[in-house]
Structure formats: C-alpha cells, structure tokens
C-alpha positions in Angstrom: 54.1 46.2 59.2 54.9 46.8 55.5 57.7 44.9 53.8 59.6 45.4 51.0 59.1 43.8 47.9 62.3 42.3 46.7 62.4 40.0 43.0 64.5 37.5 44.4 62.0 36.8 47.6 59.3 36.6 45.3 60.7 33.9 43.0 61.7 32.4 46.1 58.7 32.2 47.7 56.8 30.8 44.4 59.3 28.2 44.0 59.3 26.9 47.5 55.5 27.2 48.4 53.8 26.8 44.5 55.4 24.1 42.7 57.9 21.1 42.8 59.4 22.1 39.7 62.6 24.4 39.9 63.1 28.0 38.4 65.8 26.1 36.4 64.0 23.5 35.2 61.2 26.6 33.8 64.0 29.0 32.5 65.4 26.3 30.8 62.0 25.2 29.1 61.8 28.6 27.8 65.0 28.8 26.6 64.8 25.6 24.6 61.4 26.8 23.0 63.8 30.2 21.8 66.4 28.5 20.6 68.7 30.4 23.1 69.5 33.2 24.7 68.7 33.7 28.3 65.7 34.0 30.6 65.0 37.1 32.6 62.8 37.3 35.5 60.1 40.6 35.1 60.1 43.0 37.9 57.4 42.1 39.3 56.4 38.9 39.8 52.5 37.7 41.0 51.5 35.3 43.4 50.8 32.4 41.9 52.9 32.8 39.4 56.7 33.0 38.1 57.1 35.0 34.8 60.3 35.4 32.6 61.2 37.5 29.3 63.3 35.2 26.6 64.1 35.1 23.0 66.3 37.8 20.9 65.5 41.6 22.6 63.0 39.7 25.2 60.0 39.6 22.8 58.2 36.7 24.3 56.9 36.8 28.2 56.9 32.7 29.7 54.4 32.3 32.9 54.7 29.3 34.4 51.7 29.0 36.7 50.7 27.4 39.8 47.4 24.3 39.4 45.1 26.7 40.7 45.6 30.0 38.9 45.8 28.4 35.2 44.6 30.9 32.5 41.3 30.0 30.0 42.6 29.6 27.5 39.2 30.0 25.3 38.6 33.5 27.1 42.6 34.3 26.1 41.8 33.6 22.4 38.6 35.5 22.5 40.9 38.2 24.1 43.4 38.5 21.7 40.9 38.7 19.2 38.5 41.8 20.4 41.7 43.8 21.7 44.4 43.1 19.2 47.2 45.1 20.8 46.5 45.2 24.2 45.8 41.4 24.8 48.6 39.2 23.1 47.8 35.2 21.6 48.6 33.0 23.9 50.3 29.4 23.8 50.2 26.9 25.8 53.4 24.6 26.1 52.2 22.1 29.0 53.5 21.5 32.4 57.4 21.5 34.3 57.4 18.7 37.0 54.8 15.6 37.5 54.2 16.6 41.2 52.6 19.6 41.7 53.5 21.0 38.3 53.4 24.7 36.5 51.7 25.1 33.7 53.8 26.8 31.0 52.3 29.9 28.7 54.1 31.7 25.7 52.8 35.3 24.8 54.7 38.7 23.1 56.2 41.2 25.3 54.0 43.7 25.0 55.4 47.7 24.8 53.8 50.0 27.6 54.1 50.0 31.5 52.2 47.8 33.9 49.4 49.8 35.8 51.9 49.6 39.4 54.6 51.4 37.6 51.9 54.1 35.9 49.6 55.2 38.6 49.8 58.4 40.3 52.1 58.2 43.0 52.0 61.8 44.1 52.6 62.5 47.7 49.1 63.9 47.8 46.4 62.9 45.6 42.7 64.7 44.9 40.1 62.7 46.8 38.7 62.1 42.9 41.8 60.9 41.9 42.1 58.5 44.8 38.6 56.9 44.1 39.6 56.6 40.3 42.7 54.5 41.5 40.8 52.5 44.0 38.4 51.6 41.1 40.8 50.6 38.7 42.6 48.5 40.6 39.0 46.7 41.6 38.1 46.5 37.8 41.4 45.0 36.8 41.1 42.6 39.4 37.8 41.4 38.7 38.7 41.3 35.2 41.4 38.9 36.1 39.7 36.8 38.7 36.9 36.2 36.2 38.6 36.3 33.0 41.9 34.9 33.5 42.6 32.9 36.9 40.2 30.4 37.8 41.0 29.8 41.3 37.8 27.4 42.1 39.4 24.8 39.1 40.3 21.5 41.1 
C-alpha cells in the first residue's frame, strides 16, 4: 500500500535508524560553519541521508551522510570540474558523533528543480514518454550508485 511521503517522517526515520548523532547536533554544525542564520531541511530528503539549506538566502546545501553512502570525493572534484554549473565543488567538514557518525558535506545551492518535481506527471502519458522517464530515472541512478554513493565501502 502506498504511503505518503511526509519531511518530518523522513528526517525522523534517518535520525533514528542512520546515525547516533542528532538533527541538532548537524544543524547546528552547519550553522556554525555560516556564521548564523538558520538550517532548513530540503523537501525531499534521501535515504541515507539528511540534507539542509543554511547561510544568507540558503546558498549552501549541508548532507550529512550515513557510513555507507559517503560521496568520492575525487569523482566530486572531477565532477565539478567537467560540468561547471550543473555539478557544484564540494567540501568536506568531517563527521557529527563518534558512534555511528555522519559524514558532513558543504556544496552551493544550485538554481533549477530536482528531476521528482520536473517530470511529466500527466494523468496519461505517451507509451514513448513513459520509456523516456523509466530511463532517466535508471541512468540517474546508476550515475549515482557508481559515481557518488559507494555502498560496498566498509
């Protein structure tokens, strides 16, 4: 039976099944690194992760990541530096709490729409333009499985 996604249950849920360390303890990491200001949970949040907009006008995005979704950092820099734009730099800040920590990344807010706010959501798509969404959603997937997450790390 389908549910229905709600921000708070997400957060929730990372908190209590991810990490040891508190959504406190993270928004307050990130608001020390602004120098203020307050942190705001995005809409949607993923799985293994719990990510915030801080700073003046929310220009900086904080992820603060479960042990076995950290990013590569190596692939982020080469990232950043083929698809200026579309892939921000990252930094990396550390970890929030000794026992089964988060890892803590720093990146711009980038302008634009996440892909589950701008696909088609007409009440009856083209049989093309469902296989065109079924194969984005695989490609961006991949590309973050392989590219981002590496979920075998121990």
């Amino acid at each position: 039976m389908p549910t229905t996604y709600r921000l708070d249950d997400s957060v929730d849920s990372f908190f209590e099944s991810k990490t040891d360390a508190t959504r406190q303890e993270c928004d307050n990491m990130a608001i020390s690194h602004m120098g203020g200001g307050e942190a705001v949970p995005v809409p949607i949040q993923g799985m293994f992760s719990y990510t915030i907009t801080a700073g003046e006008a929310n220009l900086k995005l904080f992820q603060f990541r479960c042990e076995d979704s950290t990013l590569d950092m190596e692939i982020i820099g080469l990232a950043a530096i083929a698809h200026p734009g579309f892939a921000p730099p990252v930094k990396y800040h550390g970890t929030v709490s000794q026992s089964r920590p988060v890892h803590v990344y720093e990146m711009d807010n980038l302008d634009g729409k996440p892909y589950i706010h701008a696909r088609d959501t007409s009440s009856i798509l083209l049989p093309d333009a469902v296989a065109r969404q079924s194969t984005t959603i695989k490609d961006l997937a991949r590309y973050n499985l392989f590219h981002y997450c590496r979920p075998w790390k121990h």
